[in-house]
DRENDOTOR-212812 format. One record per residue (C-alpha): x, y, z negated. Coordinates in steps of 0.5 Angstrom, whole numbers, plus 2048, in hexadecimal, padded with zeros to 3 digits. Layout:
// DRENDOTOR-212812
XYZ ...
END
This chain:
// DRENDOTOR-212812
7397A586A 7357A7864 7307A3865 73479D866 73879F85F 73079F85C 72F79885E 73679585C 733799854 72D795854 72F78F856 73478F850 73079284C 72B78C84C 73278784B 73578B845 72E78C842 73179283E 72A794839 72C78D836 73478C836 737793835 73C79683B 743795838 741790833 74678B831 74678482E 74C784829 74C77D827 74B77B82E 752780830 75577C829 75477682B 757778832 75D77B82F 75F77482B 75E770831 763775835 76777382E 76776B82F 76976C835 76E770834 76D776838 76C77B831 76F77B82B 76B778825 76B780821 768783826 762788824 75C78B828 75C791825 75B79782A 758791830 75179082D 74D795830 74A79A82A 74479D82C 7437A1826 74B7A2824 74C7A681D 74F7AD81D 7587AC81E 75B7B181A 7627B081B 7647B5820 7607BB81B 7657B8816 76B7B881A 7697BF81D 7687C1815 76E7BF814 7727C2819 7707C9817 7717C8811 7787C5812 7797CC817 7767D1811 77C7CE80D 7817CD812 77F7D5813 77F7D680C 7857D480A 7887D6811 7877DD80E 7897DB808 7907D980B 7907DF810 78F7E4809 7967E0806 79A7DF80C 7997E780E 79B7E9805 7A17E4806 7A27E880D 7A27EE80A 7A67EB803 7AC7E7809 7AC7EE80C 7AD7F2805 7B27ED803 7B57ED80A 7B67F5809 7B97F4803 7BE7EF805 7BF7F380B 7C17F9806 7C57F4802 7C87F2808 7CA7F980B 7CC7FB804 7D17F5803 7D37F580B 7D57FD809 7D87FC803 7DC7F5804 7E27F5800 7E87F5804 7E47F280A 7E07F5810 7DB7F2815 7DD7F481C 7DA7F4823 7DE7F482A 7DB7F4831 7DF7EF836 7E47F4839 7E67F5830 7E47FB82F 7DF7FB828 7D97FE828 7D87FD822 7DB7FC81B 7D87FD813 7D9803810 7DE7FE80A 7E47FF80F 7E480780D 7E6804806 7EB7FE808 7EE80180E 7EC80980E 7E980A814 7E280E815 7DD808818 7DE80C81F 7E580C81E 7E680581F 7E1804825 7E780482A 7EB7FE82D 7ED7F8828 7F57F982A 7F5800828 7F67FE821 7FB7F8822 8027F881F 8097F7824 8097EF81F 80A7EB823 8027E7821 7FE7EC824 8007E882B 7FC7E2827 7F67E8826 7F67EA82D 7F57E382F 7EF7E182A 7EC7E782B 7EC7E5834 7EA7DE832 7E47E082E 7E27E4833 7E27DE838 7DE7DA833 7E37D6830 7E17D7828 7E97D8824 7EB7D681E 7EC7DB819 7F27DF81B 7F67E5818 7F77EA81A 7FD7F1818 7F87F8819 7FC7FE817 7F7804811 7F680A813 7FC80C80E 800808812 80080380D 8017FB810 7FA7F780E 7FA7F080F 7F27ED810 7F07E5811 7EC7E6817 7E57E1818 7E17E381F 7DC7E0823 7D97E282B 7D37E482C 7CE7E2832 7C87E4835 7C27E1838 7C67DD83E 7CB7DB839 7D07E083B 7D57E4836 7D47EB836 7D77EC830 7DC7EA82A 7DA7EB822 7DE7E981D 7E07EB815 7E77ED813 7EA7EC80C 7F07F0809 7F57EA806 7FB7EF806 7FC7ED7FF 7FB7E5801 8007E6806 8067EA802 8047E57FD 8067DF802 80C7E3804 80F7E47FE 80E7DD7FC 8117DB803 8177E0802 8177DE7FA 8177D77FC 81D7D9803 8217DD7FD 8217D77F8 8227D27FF 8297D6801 82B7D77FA 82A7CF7F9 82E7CE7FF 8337D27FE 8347D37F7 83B7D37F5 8387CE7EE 8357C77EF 82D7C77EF 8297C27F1 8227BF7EF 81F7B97EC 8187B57ED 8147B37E8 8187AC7E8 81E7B07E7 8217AE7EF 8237B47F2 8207B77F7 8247BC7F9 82B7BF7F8 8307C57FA 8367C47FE 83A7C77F8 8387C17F3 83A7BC7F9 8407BF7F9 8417BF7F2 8407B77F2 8427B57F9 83C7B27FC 8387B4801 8307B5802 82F7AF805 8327AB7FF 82E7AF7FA 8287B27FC 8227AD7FA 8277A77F8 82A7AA7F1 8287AC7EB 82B7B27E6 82E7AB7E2 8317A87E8 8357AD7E8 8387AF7E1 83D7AA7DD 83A7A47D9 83A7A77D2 8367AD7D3 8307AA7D7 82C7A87D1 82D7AF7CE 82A7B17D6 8247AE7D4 8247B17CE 8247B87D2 81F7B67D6 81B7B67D2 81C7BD7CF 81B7BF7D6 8147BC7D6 8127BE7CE 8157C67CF 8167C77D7 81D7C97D7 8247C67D4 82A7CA7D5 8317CA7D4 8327C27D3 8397C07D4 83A7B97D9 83F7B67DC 83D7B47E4 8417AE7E7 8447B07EE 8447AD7F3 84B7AA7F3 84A7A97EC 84D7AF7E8 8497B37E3 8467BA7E4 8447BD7DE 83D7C27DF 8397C77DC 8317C57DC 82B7C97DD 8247C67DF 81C7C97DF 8177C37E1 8117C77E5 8097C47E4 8037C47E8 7FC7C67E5 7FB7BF7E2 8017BF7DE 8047BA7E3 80D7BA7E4 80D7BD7EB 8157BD7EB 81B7C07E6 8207C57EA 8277C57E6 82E7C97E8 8357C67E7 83A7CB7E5 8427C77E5 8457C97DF 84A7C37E1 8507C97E2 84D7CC7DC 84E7C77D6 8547C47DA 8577CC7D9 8547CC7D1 8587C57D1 85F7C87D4 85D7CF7CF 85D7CA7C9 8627C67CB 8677CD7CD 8657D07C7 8667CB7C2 86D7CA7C5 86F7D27C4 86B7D47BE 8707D37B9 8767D67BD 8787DC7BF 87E7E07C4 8827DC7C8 87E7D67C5 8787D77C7 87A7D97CE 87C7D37D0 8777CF7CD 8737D27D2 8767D27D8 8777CA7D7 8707CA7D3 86D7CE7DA 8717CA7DF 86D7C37DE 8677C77DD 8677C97E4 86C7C47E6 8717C87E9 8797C67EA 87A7CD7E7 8787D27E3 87B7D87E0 87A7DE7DC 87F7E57DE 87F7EC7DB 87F7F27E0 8877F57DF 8867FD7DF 8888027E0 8868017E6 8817FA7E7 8847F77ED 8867F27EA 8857ED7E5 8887E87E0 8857E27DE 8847E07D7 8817D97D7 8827D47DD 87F7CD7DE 8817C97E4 8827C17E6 87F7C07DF 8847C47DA 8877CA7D8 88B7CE7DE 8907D37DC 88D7DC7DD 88E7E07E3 88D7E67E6 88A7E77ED 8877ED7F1 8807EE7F2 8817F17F9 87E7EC7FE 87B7E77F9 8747E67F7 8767E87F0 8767EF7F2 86F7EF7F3 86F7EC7ED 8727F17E9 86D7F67ED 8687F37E8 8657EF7ED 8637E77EC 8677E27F2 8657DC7F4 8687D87FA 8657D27FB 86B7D0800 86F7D3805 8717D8801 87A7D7804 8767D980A 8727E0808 8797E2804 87F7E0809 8837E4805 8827E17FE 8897DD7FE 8877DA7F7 8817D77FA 8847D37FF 88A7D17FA 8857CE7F5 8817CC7FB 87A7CF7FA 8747CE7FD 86E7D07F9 86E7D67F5 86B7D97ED 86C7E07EB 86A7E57E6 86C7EB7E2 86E7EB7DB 86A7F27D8 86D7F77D2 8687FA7CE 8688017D2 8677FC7D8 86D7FC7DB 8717F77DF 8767F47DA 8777ED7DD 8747E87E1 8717DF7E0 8737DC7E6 8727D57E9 8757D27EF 8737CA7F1 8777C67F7 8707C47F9 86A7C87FC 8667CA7F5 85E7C97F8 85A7CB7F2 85D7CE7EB 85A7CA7E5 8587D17E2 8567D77E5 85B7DE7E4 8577E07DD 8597DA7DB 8607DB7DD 85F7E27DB 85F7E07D4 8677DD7D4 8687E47D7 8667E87D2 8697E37CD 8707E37D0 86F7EA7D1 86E7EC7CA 8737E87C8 8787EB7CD 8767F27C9 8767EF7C3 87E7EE7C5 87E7F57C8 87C7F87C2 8817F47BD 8877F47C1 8857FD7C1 8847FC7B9 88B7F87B9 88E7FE7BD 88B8037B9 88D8007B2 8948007B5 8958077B7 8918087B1 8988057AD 89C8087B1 89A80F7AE 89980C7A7 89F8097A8 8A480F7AC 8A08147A7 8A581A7A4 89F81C7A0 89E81679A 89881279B 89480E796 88D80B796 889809790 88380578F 87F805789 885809785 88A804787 89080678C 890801791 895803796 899808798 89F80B79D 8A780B79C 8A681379A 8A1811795 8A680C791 8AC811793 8A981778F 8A6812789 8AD80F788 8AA808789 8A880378C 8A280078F 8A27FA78A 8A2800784 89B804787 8977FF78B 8927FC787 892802782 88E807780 89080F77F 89080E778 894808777 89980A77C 89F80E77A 8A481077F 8AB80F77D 8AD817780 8A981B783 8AC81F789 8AD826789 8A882778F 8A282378C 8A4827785 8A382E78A 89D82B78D 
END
């Protein structure tokens, strides 16, 4: 109750004598002392302080929360500060980004209409564009809202636009393409080709509601490609097929390809070459040095051309060939390979060695002589039993005589012979024949054939100045010829010669003939002839001599002057 707490006030009051000990007083030295004792025995720690437990009864004024206030308002006035500070740069930069923003835009749109040789292009997932840039008019020449139909309407019949249909299904399931190339036809009708790069689009929930994607014209990259794969499938086939030997060297000099034309020239096979043998594995010992030499022509001017060499055969024979070379480099300078081609001139040089050898022998004869110094000269060229040279007998040209006959290894006497059934009658049409064999067999009819016992057949026509038919060269073997040592313009040469000279003997045996009907006439003459040269007689007829009452010793070798006839005839007198 009030009055029980009244009481309880008193007594204390009386205790605490608080007139002399003031409420609240505390001894600081005794609560010290207090304290180290708690220390000795362990129950404090020895840096312990009494601030704030000593009771103050007149405490001095705390300042530190004004201070933390102050500091507070004065760190928002600055925050505020320079919030609105930055607040005023971010929205200058907003406005500069949108600016700049806009000007890209516009670039962006100026580039996108003005793409050169490319355009942007946008389909929904039925394929259908609803969007394309306005460059497509200069790359394709359709309007903008031309284009804007199905993406096959514009594919070719070329078998890659079945590709273009299945990139363009997958990317409208997702599935990101590699870039593709696609054959789109120009309003013109002109084709295009385009390297094509598209991505899906999709929309919030991940699903893709369209495809956009970019198209560059590379119809020139690709007939450029076109034309070095043709270039390169020509230069291929042309390699492979060529009738002259080619192959190509690597910068060690093995070769590293070779044609069949030049296996078969030295009767290996590809295996055998290819990766194994060099240029001067190949040739005779003695040109191998001179080959270096070459090479390094090769390397210094990039070419060589027409060195001759001697190539080994496999079975051991010489095949002379022609040379021709090129060496091919990268952009660093470097060696890639040399191409060389091989041309066989092994007929050739053996046909100059027989011309030589032909002509050497019938340069200084002439008629009969030079005759038969070809057909014997002609049979070991060719290396046939038998040879002859025959002239066409006229009137009628069916039948011929021969002028020169080799056979078995000598002269054999002339004969003559129909042209009916043989292949000399084909001959003398002005037709070069050659049977390698059989040649009984396709003339049945051709007695002499079977008499002689031929087998293999070379004929060809001799030819007068105003081309016609005057003869014919013929060479007939017992054996199968397989190759001619020599081409028919080689042949064609001793025809022409023959054929000369047969008009040369045409042309004196008509001269002789004209000479002795000439005498004839001088002779049998009931006029007197005489001929003078340089004021002398030098011949004259029986009727001459009659009416000078001469003779011919007594006028010949005088002049008119100096010439005094015996009598004169009365008949010259009238004259």
């Amino acid at each position: 109750s009030r009055s029980y707490m009244l009481n309880e006030w008193k007594i204390i009051d009386e205790l605490m004598l608080p007139k002399l000990v003031e409420i609240g007083h505390m001894n600081p030295g005794r609560w010290k002392h207090i304290g180290d004792t708690f220390v000795q025995v362990g129950m404090l720690d020895p840096d312990y302080s009494l601030e704030g437990f000593i009771y103050d009864p007149k405490p001095e004024p705390d300042y530190r929360w004004f201070y933390v206030a102050l500091g507070l308002l004065i760190v928002l006035a600055v925050v505020g500060a320079l919030a609105r500070i930055w607040n005023k740069r971010l929205q200058w930069a907003v406005m500069q980004r949108t600016r700049e923003l806009r000007e890209s835009n516009k670039k962006h749109a100026r580039i996108v209409n003005n793409l050169m040789g490319s355009f942007l292009y946008r389909h929904d997932t039925e394929g259908i564009f609803n969007y394309v840039s306005s460059s497509v008019t200069k790359v394709l020449g359709y309007s903008t809202q031309e284009f804007l139909s199905h993406f096959s309407t514009y594919l070719t019949d070329h078998p890659v636009s079945d590709k273009v249909r299945e990139h363009t299904e997958l990317s409208i399931q997702g599935v990101l393409q590699p870039p593709y190339e696609v054959q789109i036809s120009h309003k013109n009708g002109d084709i295009h080709w385009f390297e094509v790069t598209e991505v899906p689009v999709y929309d919030e929930g991940g699903n893709v509601i369209a495809v956009e994607g970019i198209a560059h014209d590379v119809t020139e990259r690709i007939l450029g490609e076109q034309a070095i794969v043709e270039s390169e499938q020509r230069f291929r086939d042309f390699f492979e097929n060529a009738p002259i030997g080619f192959h190509i060297f690597g910068p060690d000099q093995i070769i590293t390809d070779i044609n069949d034309a030049e296996l078969e020239m030295i009767g290996y096979t590809r295996n055998e070459i290819v990766g194994k043998k060099t240029w001067s594995d190949l040739i005779v010992p003695a040109q191998r040095e001179q080959f270096q030499d070459h090479w390094h022509e090769i390397m210094v001017d990039g070419s060589v051309r027409n060195l001759e060499y001697s190539l080994i055969h496999k079975k051991g024979h010489l095949i002379d060939v022609i040379l021709n070379a090129s060496s091919r480099f990268d952009e660093n300078g470097q060696l890639v390979n040399t191409r060389g081609s091989v041309l066989d001139i092994t007929k050739r040089k053996r046909a100059e060695e027989i011309m030589q050898s032909i002509v050497k022998a019938t340069a200084k004869v002439t008629g009969e002589d030079f005759l038969k110094s070809l057909v014997r000269h002609l049979a070991s060229a060719i290396g046939c039993r038998h040879v002859l040279l025959a002239e066409i007998i006229r009137p009628d040209a069916d039948r011929v005589r021969t002028l020169a006959v080799w056979s078995g290894g000598d002269f054999a006497e002339n004969f003559e012979y129909d042209l009916a059934n043989t292949p000399c009658q084909n001959v003398v049409g002005q037709k070069f024949c050659f049977h390698p064999r059989n040649v009984q067999a396709e003339f049945p009819k051709d007695l002499l054939l079977k008499e002689m016992e031929v087998e293999s057949y070379v004929g060809i026509p001799l030819i007068d100045s105003s081309g016609n038919s005057i003869g014919l060269l013929v060479a007939l073997h017992d054996h199968p010829i397989e190759k001619l040592p020599f081409d028919e313009p080689v042949l064609r040469i001793f025809a022409d010669r023959a054929g000369a000279e047969l008009e040369r003997k045409y042309a004196e045996e008509a001269l002789r003939e004209s000479e002795i009907r000439h005498r004839t006439l001088f002779v049998t003459a009931k006029d007197a002839i005489f001929v003078m040269k340089d004021d002398k007689f030098i011949d004259c007829n029986s009727r001459t001599l009659e009416l000078f009452g001469c003779t011919s010793g007594q006028i010949i070798g005088k002049t008119p002057i100096e010439f005094s006839p015996p009598k004169l005839s009365s008949s010259l007198i009238h004259a």
